[in-house]
MARDREN-434594 format. One record per residue (C-alpha): residue in one letter; x, y, z. Coordinates in steps of 0.25 Angstrom, whole numbers, plus 5000, padded with zeros to 4 digits. Each point is the difference from the previous one (the first is absolute). Layout:
(node "A" (X Y Z)) ...
% end
This chain:
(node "X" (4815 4959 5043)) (node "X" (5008 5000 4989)) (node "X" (4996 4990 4991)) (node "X" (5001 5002 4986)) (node "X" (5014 5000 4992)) (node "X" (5003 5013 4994)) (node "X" (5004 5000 4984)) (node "X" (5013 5007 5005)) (node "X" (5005 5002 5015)) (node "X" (5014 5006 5004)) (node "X" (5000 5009 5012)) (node "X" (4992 5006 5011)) (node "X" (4992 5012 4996)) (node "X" (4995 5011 5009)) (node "X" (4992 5008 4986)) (node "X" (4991 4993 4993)) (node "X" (4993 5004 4986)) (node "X" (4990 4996 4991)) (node "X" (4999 5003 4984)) (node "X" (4986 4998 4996)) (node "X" (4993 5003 4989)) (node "X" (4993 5012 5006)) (node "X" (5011 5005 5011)) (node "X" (5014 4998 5005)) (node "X" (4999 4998 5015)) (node "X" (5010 5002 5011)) (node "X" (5001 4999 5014)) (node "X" (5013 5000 5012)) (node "X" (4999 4992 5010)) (node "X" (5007 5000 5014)) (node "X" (5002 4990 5009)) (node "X" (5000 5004 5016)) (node "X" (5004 4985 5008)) (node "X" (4995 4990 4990)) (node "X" (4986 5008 4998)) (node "X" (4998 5006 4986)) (node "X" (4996 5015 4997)) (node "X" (4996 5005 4988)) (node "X" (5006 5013 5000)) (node "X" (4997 5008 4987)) (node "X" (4991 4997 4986)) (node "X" (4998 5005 4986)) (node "X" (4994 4998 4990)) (node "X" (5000 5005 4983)) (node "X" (4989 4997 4990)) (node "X" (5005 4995 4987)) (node "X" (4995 5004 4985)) (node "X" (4993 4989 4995)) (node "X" (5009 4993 4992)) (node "X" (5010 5001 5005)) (node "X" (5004 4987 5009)) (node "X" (4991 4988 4994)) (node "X" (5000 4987 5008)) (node "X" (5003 4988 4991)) (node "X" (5005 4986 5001)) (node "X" (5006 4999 4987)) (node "X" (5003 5014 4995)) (node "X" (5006 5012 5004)) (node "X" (4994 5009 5011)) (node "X" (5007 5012 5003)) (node "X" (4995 5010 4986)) (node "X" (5005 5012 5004)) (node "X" (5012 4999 5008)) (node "X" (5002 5014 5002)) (node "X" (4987 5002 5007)) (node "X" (5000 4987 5011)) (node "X" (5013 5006 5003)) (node "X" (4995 5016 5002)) (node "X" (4988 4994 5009)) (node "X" (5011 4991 5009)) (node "X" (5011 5011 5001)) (node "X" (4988 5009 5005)) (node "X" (4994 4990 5009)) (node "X" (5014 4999 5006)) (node "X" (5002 5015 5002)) (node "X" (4987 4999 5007)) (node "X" (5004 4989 5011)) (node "X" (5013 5010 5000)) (node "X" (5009 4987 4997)) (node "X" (5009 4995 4989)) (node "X" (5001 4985 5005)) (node "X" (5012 4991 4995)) (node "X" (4991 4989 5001)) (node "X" (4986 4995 5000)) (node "X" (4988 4988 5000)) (node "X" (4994 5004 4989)) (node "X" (4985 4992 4997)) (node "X" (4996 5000 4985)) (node "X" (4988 4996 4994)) (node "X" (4993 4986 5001)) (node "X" (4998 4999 4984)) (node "X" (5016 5001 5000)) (node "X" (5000 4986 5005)) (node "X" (4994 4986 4996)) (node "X" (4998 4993 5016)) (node "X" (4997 4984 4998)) (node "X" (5000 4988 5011)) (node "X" (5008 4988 4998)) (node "X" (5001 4988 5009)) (node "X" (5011 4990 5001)) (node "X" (4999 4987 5007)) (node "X" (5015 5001 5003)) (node "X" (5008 5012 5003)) (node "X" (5015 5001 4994)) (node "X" (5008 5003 5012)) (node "X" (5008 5009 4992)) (node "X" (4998 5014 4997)) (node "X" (5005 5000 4985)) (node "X" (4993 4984 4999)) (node "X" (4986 5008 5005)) (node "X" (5000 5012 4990)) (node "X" (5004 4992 4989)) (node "X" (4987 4992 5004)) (node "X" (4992 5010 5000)) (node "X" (5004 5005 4988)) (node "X" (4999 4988 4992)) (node "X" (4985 5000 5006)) (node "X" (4997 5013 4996)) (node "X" (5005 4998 4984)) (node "X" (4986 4996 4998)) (node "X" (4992 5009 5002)) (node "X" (5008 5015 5001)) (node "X" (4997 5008 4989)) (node "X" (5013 5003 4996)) (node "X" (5014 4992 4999)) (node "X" (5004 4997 5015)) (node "X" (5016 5003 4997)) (node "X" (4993 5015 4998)) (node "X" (4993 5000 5014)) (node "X" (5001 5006 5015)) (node "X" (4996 4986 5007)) (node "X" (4996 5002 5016)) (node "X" (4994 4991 5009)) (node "X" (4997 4997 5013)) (node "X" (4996 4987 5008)) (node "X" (4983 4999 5000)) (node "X" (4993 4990 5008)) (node "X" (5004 4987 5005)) (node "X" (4991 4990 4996)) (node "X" (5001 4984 5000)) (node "X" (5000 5001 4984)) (node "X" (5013 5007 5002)) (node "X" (5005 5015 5004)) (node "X" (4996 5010 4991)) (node "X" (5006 5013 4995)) (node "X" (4995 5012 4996)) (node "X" (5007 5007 4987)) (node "X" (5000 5013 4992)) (node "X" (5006 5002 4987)) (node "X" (5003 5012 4992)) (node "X" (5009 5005 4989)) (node "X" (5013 5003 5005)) (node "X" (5000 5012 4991)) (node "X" (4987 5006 5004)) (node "X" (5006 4997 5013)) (node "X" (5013 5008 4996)) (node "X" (4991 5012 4995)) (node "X" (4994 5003 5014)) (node "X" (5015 4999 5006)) (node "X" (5007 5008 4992)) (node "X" (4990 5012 5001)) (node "X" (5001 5000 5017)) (node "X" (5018 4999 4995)) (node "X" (4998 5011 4989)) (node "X" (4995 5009 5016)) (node "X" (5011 4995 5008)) (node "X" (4992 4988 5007)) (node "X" (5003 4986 4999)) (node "X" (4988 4990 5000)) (node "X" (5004 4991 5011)) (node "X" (4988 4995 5001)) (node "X" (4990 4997 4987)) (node "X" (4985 4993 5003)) (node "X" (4985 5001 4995)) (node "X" (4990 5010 5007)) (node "X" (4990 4990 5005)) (node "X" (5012 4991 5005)) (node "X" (5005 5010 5011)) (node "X" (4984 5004 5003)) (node "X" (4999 4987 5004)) (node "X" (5013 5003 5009)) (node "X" (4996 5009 5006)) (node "X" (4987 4995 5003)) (node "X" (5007 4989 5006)) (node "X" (5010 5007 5008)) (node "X" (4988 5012 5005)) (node "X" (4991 4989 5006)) (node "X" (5002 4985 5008)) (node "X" (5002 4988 4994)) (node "X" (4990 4991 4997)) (node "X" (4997 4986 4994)) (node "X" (4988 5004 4992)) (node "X" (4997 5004 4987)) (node "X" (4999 5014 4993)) (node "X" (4996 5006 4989)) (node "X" (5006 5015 4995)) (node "X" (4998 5007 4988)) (node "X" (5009 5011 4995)) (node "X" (4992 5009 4990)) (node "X" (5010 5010 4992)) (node "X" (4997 5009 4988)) (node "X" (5004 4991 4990)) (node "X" (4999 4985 5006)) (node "X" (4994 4992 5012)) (node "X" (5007 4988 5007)) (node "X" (4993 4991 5009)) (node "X" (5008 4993 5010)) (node "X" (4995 4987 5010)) (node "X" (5008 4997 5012)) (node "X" (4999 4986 5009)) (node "X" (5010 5009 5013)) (node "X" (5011 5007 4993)) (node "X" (5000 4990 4988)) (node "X" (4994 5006 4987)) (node "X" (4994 4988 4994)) (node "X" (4993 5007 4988)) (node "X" (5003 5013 4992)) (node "X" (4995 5006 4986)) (node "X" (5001 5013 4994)) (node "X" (4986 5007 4992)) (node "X" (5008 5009 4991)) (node "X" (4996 5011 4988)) (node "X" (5000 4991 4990)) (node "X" (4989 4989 5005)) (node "X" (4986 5000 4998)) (node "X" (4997 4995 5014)) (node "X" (4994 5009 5012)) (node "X" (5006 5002 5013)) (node "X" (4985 4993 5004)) (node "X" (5004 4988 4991)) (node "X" (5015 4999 5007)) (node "X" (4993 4999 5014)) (node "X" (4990 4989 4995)) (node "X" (5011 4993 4994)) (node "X" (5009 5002 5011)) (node "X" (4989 4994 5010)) (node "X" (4996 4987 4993)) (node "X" (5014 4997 4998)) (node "X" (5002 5001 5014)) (node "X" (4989 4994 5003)) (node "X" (5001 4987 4991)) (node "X" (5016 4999 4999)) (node "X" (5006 5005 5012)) (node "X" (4990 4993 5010)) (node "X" (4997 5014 5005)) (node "X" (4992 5000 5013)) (node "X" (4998 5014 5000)) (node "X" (5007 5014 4999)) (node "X" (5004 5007 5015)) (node "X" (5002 5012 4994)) (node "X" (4999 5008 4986)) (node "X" (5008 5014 5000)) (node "X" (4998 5008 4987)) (node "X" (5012 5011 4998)) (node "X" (5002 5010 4986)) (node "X" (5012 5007 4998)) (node "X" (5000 5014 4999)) (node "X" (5000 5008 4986)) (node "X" (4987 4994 4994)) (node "X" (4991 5012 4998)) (node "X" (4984 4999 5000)) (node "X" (4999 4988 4993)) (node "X" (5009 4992 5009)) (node "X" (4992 5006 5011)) (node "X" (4986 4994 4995)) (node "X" (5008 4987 4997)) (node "X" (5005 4998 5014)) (node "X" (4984 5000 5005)) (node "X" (4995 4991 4990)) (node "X" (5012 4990 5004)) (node "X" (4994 5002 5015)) (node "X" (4984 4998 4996)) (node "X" (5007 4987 4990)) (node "X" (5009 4995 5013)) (node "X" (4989 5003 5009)) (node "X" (4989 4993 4991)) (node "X" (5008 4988 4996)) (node "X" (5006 4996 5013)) (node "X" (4990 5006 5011)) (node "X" (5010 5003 5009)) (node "X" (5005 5017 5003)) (node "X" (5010 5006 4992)) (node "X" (5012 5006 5008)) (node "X" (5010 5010 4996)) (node "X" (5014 4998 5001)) (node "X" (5007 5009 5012)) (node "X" (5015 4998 4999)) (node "X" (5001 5009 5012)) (node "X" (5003 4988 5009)) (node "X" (5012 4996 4993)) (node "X" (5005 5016 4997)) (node "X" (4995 5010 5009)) (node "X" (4999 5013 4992)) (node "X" (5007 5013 5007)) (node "X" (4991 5012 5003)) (node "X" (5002 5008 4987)) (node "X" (4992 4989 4993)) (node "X" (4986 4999 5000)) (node "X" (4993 4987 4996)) (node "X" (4989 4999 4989)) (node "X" (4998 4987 4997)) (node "X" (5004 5003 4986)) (node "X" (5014 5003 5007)) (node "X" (5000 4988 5007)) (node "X" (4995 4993 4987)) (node "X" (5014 5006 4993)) (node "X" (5010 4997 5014)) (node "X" (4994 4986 4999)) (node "X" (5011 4992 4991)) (node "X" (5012 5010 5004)) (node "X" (4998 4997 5014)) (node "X" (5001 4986 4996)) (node "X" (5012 5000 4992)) (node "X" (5008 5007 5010)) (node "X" (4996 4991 5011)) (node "X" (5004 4988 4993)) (node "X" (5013 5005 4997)) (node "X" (5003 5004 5013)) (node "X" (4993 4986 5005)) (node "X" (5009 4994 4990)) (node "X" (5012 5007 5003)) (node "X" (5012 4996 4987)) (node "X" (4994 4994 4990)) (node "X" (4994 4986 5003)) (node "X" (4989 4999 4988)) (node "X" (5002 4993 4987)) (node "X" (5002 5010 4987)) (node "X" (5007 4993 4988)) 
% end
Protein backbone atom coordinates (compact mmCIF):
# COMPACT_ATOMS: atom_id res chain seq x y z
CA UNK A 1 0.00 0.00 0.00
CA UNK A 2 2.33 2.33 0.94
CA UNK A 3 4.14 3.17 -1.79
CA UNK A 4 5.46 6.56 -2.20
CA UNK A 5 8.47 8.16 -0.02
CA UNK A 6 7.24 10.94 2.12
CA UNK A 7 9.34 14.46 1.90
CA UNK A 8 9.59 13.89 5.60
CA UNK A 9 8.74 10.92 7.95
CA UNK A 10 9.39 10.59 11.86
CA UNK A 11 6.75 8.96 13.69
CA UNK A 12 3.49 7.29 13.74
CA UNK A 13 0.52 9.63 13.52
CA UNK A 14 -3.06 8.86 14.75
CA UNK A 15 -4.42 12.95 13.40
CA UNK A 16 -3.90 13.85 10.15
CA UNK A 17 -4.18 17.34 8.54
CA UNK A 18 -4.25 19.00 5.39
CA UNK A 19 -3.35 22.98 4.63
CA UNK A 20 -4.87 23.98 1.23
CA UNK A 21 -5.31 26.71 -0.34
CA UNK A 22 -9.02 26.88 0.15
CA UNK A 23 -9.39 24.91 3.91
CA UNK A 24 -7.16 23.40 6.68
CA UNK A 25 -8.72 19.77 7.18
CA UNK A 26 -8.29 17.57 10.16
CA UNK A 27 -9.33 14.23 11.05
CA UNK A 28 -8.46 11.50 14.37
CA UNK A 29 -8.29 8.29 13.65
CA UNK A 30 -8.54 5.11 15.96
CA UNK A 31 -7.42 1.97 15.67
CA UNK A 32 -9.55 -1.09 17.12
CA UNK A 33 -7.33 -4.60 16.30
CA UNK A 34 -5.31 -3.56 13.36
CA UNK A 35 -8.69 -1.96 11.57
CA UNK A 36 -8.64 1.88 11.10
CA UNK A 37 -11.55 4.17 12.31
CA UNK A 38 -11.91 7.58 11.28
CA UNK A 39 -13.20 8.87 14.41
CA UNK A 40 -13.73 12.72 14.04
CA UNK A 41 -13.23 15.51 11.00
CA UNK A 42 -13.09 19.32 10.46
CA UNK A 43 -12.68 21.44 8.21
CA UNK A 44 -11.92 25.72 7.97
CA UNK A 45 -12.24 27.71 4.81
CA UNK A 46 -9.15 29.86 4.20
CA UNK A 47 -9.46 33.77 2.76
CA UNK A 48 -8.03 33.72 -0.39
CA UNK A 49 -4.59 34.55 -0.29
CA UNK A 50 -3.82 33.46 2.25
CA UNK A 51 -1.80 29.94 1.67
CA UNK A 52 -0.58 29.99 -2.04
CA UNK A 53 0.99 26.78 -3.24
CA UNK A 54 4.38 27.30 -5.02
CA UNK A 55 7.39 25.47 -5.95
CA UNK A 56 9.80 28.04 -5.78
CA UNK A 57 8.26 30.97 -3.48
CA UNK A 58 6.80 31.29 -0.23
CA UNK A 59 3.33 29.85 0.34
CA UNK A 60 2.02 30.54 3.69
CA UNK A 61 0.91 34.93 3.02
CA UNK A 62 -0.88 35.22 6.15
CA UNK A 63 0.36 33.24 8.78
CA UNK A 64 -2.04 34.41 11.36
CA UNK A 65 -4.88 33.32 9.51
CA UNK A 66 -3.74 29.44 8.48
CA UNK A 67 -3.07 29.21 11.97
CA UNK A 68 -6.72 30.68 13.23
CA UNK A 69 -8.48 28.06 10.61
CA UNK A 70 -6.01 25.05 12.21
CA UNK A 71 -6.32 25.80 15.94
CA UNK A 72 -10.35 25.89 15.10
CA UNK A 73 -10.29 23.00 13.22
CA UNK A 74 -8.63 21.36 16.22
CA UNK A 75 -11.11 22.68 18.71
CA UNK A 76 -13.52 21.01 16.65
CA UNK A 77 -12.09 17.38 16.48
CA UNK A 78 -11.90 18.27 20.43
CA UNK A 79 -7.93 17.43 20.13
CA UNK A 80 -4.56 19.03 20.64
CA UNK A 81 -2.34 16.38 19.08
CA UNK A 82 1.61 16.22 19.69
CA UNK A 83 2.02 14.70 16.54
CA UNK A 84 0.69 14.55 13.18
CA UNK A 85 0.88 13.22 9.08
CA UNK A 86 0.28 16.23 7.61
CA UNK A 87 -0.41 16.07 3.35
CA UNK A 88 0.59 19.44 1.59
CA UNK A 89 -0.10 20.34 -1.61
CA UNK A 90 1.20 18.67 -4.86
CA UNK A 91 2.50 22.01 -6.35
CA UNK A 92 4.91 22.03 -3.16
CA UNK A 93 6.79 19.36 -4.83
CA UNK A 94 8.55 18.58 -8.16
CA UNK A 95 8.07 14.37 -8.69
CA UNK A 96 10.70 12.98 -11.52
CA UNK A 97 11.53 9.21 -12.40
CA UNK A 98 15.03 7.97 -12.76
CA UNK A 99 16.37 4.81 -13.50
CA UNK A 100 19.63 3.20 -12.92
CA UNK A 101 21.06 0.32 -14.39
CA UNK A 102 22.82 -0.57 -11.09
CA UNK A 103 21.64 0.10 -7.66
CA UNK A 104 24.44 1.32 -5.02
CA UNK A 105 24.13 -0.99 -2.31
CA UNK A 106 24.64 1.82 0.14
CA UNK A 107 22.03 3.96 1.60
CA UNK A 108 24.21 7.25 1.47
CA UNK A 109 26.01 5.71 -2.14
CA UNK A 110 22.18 5.72 -3.47
CA UNK A 111 21.02 9.40 -2.39
CA UNK A 112 24.04 10.79 -3.60
CA UNK A 113 23.15 9.20 -6.84
CA UNK A 114 19.97 10.27 -7.01
CA UNK A 115 20.91 13.67 -6.39
CA UNK A 116 23.55 13.90 -8.71
CA UNK A 117 20.71 12.83 -11.27
CA UNK A 118 18.56 15.20 -10.34
CA UNK A 119 20.96 18.46 -10.60
CA UNK A 120 19.93 18.63 -14.08
CA UNK A 121 16.81 19.32 -14.26
CA UNK A 122 15.51 20.60 -10.51
CA UNK A 123 14.64 24.11 -10.65
CA UNK A 124 16.57 25.15 -7.91
CA UNK A 125 20.11 24.25 -6.25
CA UNK A 126 19.84 20.61 -4.91
CA UNK A 127 22.08 21.53 -1.76
CA UNK A 128 18.50 23.68 -0.98
CA UNK A 129 16.28 20.60 -1.57
CA UNK A 130 13.99 18.07 0.36
CA UNK A 131 14.93 14.92 -1.82
CA UNK A 132 12.57 11.60 -1.36
CA UNK A 133 12.38 8.69 -3.26
CA UNK A 134 11.07 5.31 -3.38
CA UNK A 135 11.90 2.24 -5.49
CA UNK A 136 9.41 2.30 -8.92
CA UNK A 137 9.37 -0.64 -11.32
CA UNK A 138 11.77 -3.15 -12.13
CA UNK A 139 12.44 -3.32 -15.55
CA UNK A 140 15.30 -5.13 -17.59
CA UNK A 141 16.66 -1.49 -18.27
CA UNK A 142 17.28 -1.20 -14.66
CA UNK A 143 15.09 -0.44 -11.27
CA UNK A 144 13.51 2.60 -11.32
CA UNK A 145 12.80 5.26 -8.49
CA UNK A 146 10.30 7.57 -8.20
CA UNK A 147 11.36 11.10 -6.67
CA UNK A 148 9.85 14.32 -5.30
CA UNK A 149 11.90 17.39 -4.73
CA UNK A 150 10.92 20.47 -2.86
CA UNK A 151 12.70 23.53 -1.12
CA UNK A 152 13.57 22.66 2.18
CA UNK A 153 12.37 26.02 3.17
CA UNK A 154 9.07 25.88 1.74
CA UNK A 155 9.06 22.61 3.34
CA UNK A 156 10.07 24.21 6.94
CA UNK A 157 7.26 26.75 6.40
CA UNK A 158 4.36 24.07 6.51
CA UNK A 159 6.38 22.59 9.73
CA UNK A 160 6.70 25.28 11.73
CA UNK A 161 3.02 26.40 11.38
CA UNK A 162 1.68 22.64 12.84
CA UNK A 163 4.91 23.37 15.85
CA UNK A 164 3.75 27.25 16.26
CA UNK A 165 -0.05 24.72 17.50
CA UNK A 166 1.75 22.36 19.62
CA UNK A 167 1.91 19.44 16.73
CA UNK A 168 4.91 18.10 15.29
CA UNK A 169 4.73 17.08 11.49
CA UNK A 170 5.91 13.44 11.81
CA UNK A 171 4.80 12.81 8.75
CA UNK A 172 5.11 15.51 5.63
CA UNK A 173 3.71 14.17 1.89
CA UNK A 174 1.68 15.42 -1.19
CA UNK A 175 -2.29 15.30 -1.33
CA UNK A 176 -2.58 13.08 -4.41
CA UNK A 177 0.33 10.67 -3.20
CA UNK A 178 -1.64 9.48 0.13
CA UNK A 179 -5.10 9.41 -2.34
CA UNK A 180 -3.42 7.05 -4.27
CA UNK A 181 -2.61 5.26 -0.60
CA UNK A 182 -5.69 4.93 0.24
CA UNK A 183 -6.91 3.83 -2.81
CA UNK A 184 -4.50 1.08 -2.54
CA UNK A 185 -5.08 0.20 0.79
CA UNK A 186 -9.39 0.56 0.50
CA UNK A 187 -9.37 -1.96 -2.52
CA UNK A 188 -7.44 -5.36 -3.67
CA UNK A 189 -4.31 -5.53 -5.31
CA UNK A 190 -4.09 -5.83 -8.85
CA UNK A 191 -1.52 -6.01 -11.68
CA UNK A 192 -3.32 -3.81 -13.86
CA UNK A 193 -3.15 -0.37 -14.84
CA UNK A 194 -5.05 2.74 -13.42
CA UNK A 195 -5.60 6.06 -14.09
CA UNK A 196 -6.81 8.83 -11.29
CA UNK A 197 -7.35 12.25 -11.27
CA UNK A 198 -7.28 14.61 -8.31
CA UNK A 199 -9.02 17.92 -9.25
CA UNK A 200 -8.38 20.73 -6.42
CA UNK A 201 -9.38 24.39 -6.43
CA UNK A 202 -6.19 25.46 -7.73
CA UNK A 203 -4.45 22.53 -9.54
CA UNK A 204 -5.14 19.04 -11.05
CA UNK A 205 -2.68 16.13 -10.98
CA UNK A 206 -2.96 12.92 -12.97
CA UNK A 207 -1.46 9.86 -11.83
CA UNK A 208 -0.93 6.33 -13.97
CA UNK A 209 -0.42 3.21 -11.94
CA UNK A 210 0.99 -0.33 -13.52
CA UNK A 211 -0.26 -2.41 -9.68
CA UNK A 212 0.84 -0.10 -7.02
CA UNK A 213 3.67 1.30 -8.96
CA UNK A 214 3.14 4.96 -10.20
CA UNK A 215 4.68 5.13 -13.55
CA UNK A 216 3.61 8.61 -14.58
CA UNK A 217 2.53 11.91 -12.71
CA UNK A 218 2.00 15.59 -13.68
CA UNK A 219 0.71 18.51 -12.16
CA UNK A 220 -1.97 21.19 -14.31
CA UNK A 221 -1.37 24.12 -12.09
CA UNK A 222 -2.89 28.16 -12.18
CA UNK A 223 -0.26 29.39 -14.06
CA UNK A 224 -0.61 27.06 -17.47
CA UNK A 225 -2.51 27.59 -20.34
CA UNK A 226 -3.42 23.94 -20.76
CA UNK A 227 -7.00 22.41 -19.88
CA UNK A 228 -7.76 19.61 -17.66
CA UNK A 229 -9.22 18.07 -21.15
CA UNK A 230 -5.61 18.57 -22.71
CA UNK A 231 -3.78 16.93 -19.56
CA UNK A 232 -6.08 13.73 -20.02
CA UNK A 233 -5.44 13.64 -23.90
CA UNK A 234 -1.91 14.16 -23.16
CA UNK A 235 -1.94 11.81 -20.42
CA UNK A 236 -3.49 8.96 -22.72
CA UNK A 237 -1.05 9.21 -25.78
CA UNK A 238 1.71 8.96 -23.63
CA UNK A 239 0.66 6.00 -22.15
CA UNK A 240 -0.47 4.87 -24.94
CA UNK A 241 2.94 5.35 -27.16
CA UNK A 242 5.48 5.20 -24.33
CA UNK A 243 4.54 3.03 -21.61
CA UNK A 244 3.03 0.26 -23.92
CA UNK A 245 -0.24 0.73 -22.32
CA UNK A 246 -2.62 -2.12 -22.93
CA UNK A 247 -5.46 -0.48 -21.44
CA UNK A 248 -6.64 1.18 -18.12
CA UNK A 249 -8.56 -1.22 -15.39
CA UNK A 250 -9.84 1.33 -13.75
CA UNK A 251 -9.98 5.52 -13.58
CA UNK A 252 -11.22 7.02 -10.27
CA UNK A 253 -11.64 10.90 -10.08
CA UNK A 254 -11.45 12.46 -6.55
CA UNK A 255 -11.69 16.57 -5.52
CA UNK A 256 -10.68 17.76 -2.39
CA UNK A 257 -13.07 19.59 -0.47
CA UNK A 258 -13.13 23.53 -0.30
CA UNK A 259 -13.40 24.43 -4.02
CA UNK A 260 -16.82 26.29 -4.26
CA UNK A 261 -19.09 26.33 -7.41
CA UNK A 262 -16.50 26.59 -9.76
CA UNK A 263 -14.54 23.66 -8.57
CA UNK A 264 -17.83 21.84 -8.49
CA UNK A 265 -18.52 22.43 -12.50
CA UNK A 266 -14.62 21.52 -13.05
CA UNK A 267 -14.98 18.06 -11.46
CA UNK A 268 -17.79 17.19 -14.27
CA UNK A 269 -16.07 18.47 -17.13
CA UNK A 270 -13.03 16.17 -15.88
CA UNK A 271 -15.59 13.26 -15.79
CA UNK A 272 -17.37 14.07 -19.44
CA UNK A 273 -13.17 14.64 -20.72
CA UNK A 274 -12.19 11.24 -18.80
CA UNK A 275 -15.24 9.51 -19.81
CA UNK A 276 -14.92 10.99 -23.61
CA UNK A 277 -11.17 10.29 -23.80
CA UNK A 278 -10.82 7.03 -22.50
CA UNK A 279 -14.57 5.21 -22.93
CA UNK A 280 -14.32 3.56 -19.93
CA UNK A 281 -16.75 4.79 -16.52
CA UNK A 282 -15.42 7.09 -14.01
CA UNK A 283 -15.31 5.94 -10.48
CA UNK A 284 -15.23 7.90 -7.33
CA UNK A 285 -12.80 7.33 -4.67
CA UNK A 286 -14.42 5.71 -1.20
CA UNK A 287 -11.59 5.42 1.33
CA UNK A 288 -14.22 3.75 3.52
CA UNK A 289 -12.52 0.29 2.94
CA UNK A 290 -9.40 1.25 4.45
CA UNK A 291 -10.98 3.66 7.41
CA UNK A 292 -14.47 2.90 8.33
CA UNK A 293 -16.17 6.28 9.50
CA UNK A 294 -17.88 6.26 13.17
CA UNK A 295 -21.62 6.91 13.22
CA UNK A 296 -21.46 10.69 14.06
CA UNK A 297 -20.13 11.17 10.45
CA UNK A 298 -22.17 11.20 7.43
CA UNK A 299 -20.53 10.56 4.02
CA UNK A 300 -21.09 12.95 0.92
CA UNK A 301 -18.76 12.17 -1.38
CA UNK A 302 -17.30 15.51 -1.15
CA UNK A 303 -16.40 14.25 2.58
CA UNK A 304 -15.00 11.22 1.17
CA UNK A 305 -13.22 13.31 -1.49
CA UNK A 306 -11.49 15.63 1.67
CA UNK A 307 -10.78 12.07 3.95
CA UNK A 308 -9.21 10.59 0.97
CA UNK A 309 -5.37 11.61 1.50
CA UNK A 310 -5.49 11.84 5.37
CA UNK A 311 -6.60 8.45 5.42
CA UNK A 312 -3.89 7.65 3.42
CA UNK A 313 -1.14 9.42 5.34
CA UNK A 314 -2.10 7.82 8.53
CA UNK A 315 -2.14 4.46 7.16
CA UNK A 316 1.05 4.48 5.78
CA UNK A 317 2.54 5.58 8.79
CA UNK A 318 1.11 3.08 10.70
CA UNK A 319 1.98 0.38 7.71
CA UNK A 320 5.41 1.81 8.17
CA UNK A 321 5.67 1.96 11.80
CA UNK A 322 9.51 4.12 12.63
CA UNK A 323 10.60 5.81 10.00
CA UNK A 324 11.69 3.57 7.02
CA UNK A 325 11.47 6.30 3.94
CA UNK A 326 14.33 8.38 2.54
CA UNK A 327 14.11 12.36 3.42
CA UNK A 328 17.55 14.14 3.11
Amino acid sequence: MSILSSLRRQSVPTVAVELAATHVSVAVFEFRAAKAFVDSYATEPLPEGALVPSLTAANIHDRAAVKAALEQAFERVGTRPRRIGLVVPDLVAKVSFVRFEQVPARAQDLDQLVRWQLKKTAPFPIEDAQVSFTPGLHAPEGQEFIVSVARRNIIDEYEALCSEVGAHAGIVDLVTFNVINAVLAALPAKPADWLLVNVTADYASIALLRGEHLIFFRNRGPDTDDTLTDLVHQTAMYYEDRLSGAGLERVMLTGGGGGGTRHTAELRQARRSLEERLARPVETVDPRGAASLTNRISASQELLDALAPLVGVVLRGHEAGVETGTTN
